[in-house]
C-alpha positions as CSV (number, residue, x, y, z in Angstrom):
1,X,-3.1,36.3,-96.6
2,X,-4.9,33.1,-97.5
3,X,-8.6,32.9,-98.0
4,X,-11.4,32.3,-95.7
5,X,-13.4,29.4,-96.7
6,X,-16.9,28.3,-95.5
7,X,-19.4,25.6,-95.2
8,X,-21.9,24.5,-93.2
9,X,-21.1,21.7,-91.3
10,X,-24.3,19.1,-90.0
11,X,-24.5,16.3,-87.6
12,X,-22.8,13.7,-89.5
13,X,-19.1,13.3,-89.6
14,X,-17.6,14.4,-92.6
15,X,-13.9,15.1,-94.3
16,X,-12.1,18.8,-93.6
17,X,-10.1,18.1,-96.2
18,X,-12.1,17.0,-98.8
19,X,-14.8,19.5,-98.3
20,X,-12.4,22.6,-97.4
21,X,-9.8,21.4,-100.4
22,X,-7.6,21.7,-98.3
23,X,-4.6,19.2,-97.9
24,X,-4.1,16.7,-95.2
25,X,-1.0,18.1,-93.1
26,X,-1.6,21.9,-93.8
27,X,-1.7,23.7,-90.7
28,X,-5.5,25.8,-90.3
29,X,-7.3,27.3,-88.2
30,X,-11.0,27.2,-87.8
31,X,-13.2,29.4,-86.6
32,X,-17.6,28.0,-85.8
33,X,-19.4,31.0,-86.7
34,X,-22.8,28.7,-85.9
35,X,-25.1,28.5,-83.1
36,X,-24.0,25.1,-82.6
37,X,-20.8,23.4,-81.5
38,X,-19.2,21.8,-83.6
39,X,-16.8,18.8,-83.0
40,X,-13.1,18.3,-85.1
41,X,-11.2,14.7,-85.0
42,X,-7.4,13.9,-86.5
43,X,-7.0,10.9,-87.8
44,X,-6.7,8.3,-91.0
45,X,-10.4,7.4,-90.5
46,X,-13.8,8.7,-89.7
47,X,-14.7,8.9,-85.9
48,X,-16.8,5.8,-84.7
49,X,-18.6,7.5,-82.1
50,X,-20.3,11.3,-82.2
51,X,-18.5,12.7,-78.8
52,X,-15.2,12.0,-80.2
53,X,-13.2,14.9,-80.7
54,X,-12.4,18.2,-79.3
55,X,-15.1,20.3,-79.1
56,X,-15.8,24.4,-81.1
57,X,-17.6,26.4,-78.8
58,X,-20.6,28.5,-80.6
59,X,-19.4,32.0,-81.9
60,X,-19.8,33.2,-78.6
61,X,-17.4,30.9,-76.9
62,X,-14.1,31.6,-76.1
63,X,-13.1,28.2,-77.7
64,X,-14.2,28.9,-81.2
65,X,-10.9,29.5,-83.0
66,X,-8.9,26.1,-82.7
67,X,-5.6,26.1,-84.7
68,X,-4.8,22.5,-86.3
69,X,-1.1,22.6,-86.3
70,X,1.2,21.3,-89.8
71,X,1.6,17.6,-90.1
72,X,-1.5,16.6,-88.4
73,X,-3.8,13.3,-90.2
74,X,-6.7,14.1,-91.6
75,X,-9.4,16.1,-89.8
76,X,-13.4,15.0,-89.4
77,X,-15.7,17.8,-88.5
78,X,-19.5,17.7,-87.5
79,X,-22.0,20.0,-86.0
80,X,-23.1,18.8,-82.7
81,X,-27.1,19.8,-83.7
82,X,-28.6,18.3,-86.9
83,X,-29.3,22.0,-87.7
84,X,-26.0,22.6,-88.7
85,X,-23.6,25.7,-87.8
86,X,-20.7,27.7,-90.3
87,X,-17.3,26.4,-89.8
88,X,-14.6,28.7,-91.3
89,X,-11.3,27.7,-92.1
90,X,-7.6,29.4,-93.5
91,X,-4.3,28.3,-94.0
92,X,-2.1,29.1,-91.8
93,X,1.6,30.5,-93.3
């Protein structure tokens, strides 16, 4: 079973893939373990506007645990507070 990996994610968009190590086209699934929502984008480039992108409900929220399915463009993540919440990701095999 692949590894869990974590960071905390703030309110400015930022590269999955770069920050996880984890390579564009890998199917993951995420998981926000923050207080915060946190917001996930695919494509070639960084979102332009901060409500782009399909929301992670807090770690109460049944929406917390997207799966980003194999082949997709690179993701952008970013907290939806400035005080940041845990994103959690693993490979999916």
């Amino acid at each position: 079973m692949p590894a869990v990996i974590q960071n905390t994610i703030f309110d400015t968009w930022v590269d999955f893939n770069a920050l996880f190590t984890i390579s564009v086209g890998t199917s993951v699934q995420l998981q926000n373990q923050g207080e915060y929502a946190i917001r996930y984008q695919e494509g070639v480039s960084q979102p332009l506007e901060d409500d782009e992108g399909v929301l992670i409900g807090d770690s109460g929220s049944f929406s917390s645990t997207p799966t980003v399915l194999s082949g997709s463009d690179q993701i952008w993540v970013r907290c939806t507070s400035p005080q940041g919440a845990i994103l959690s990701a693993q490979v999916v095999v």
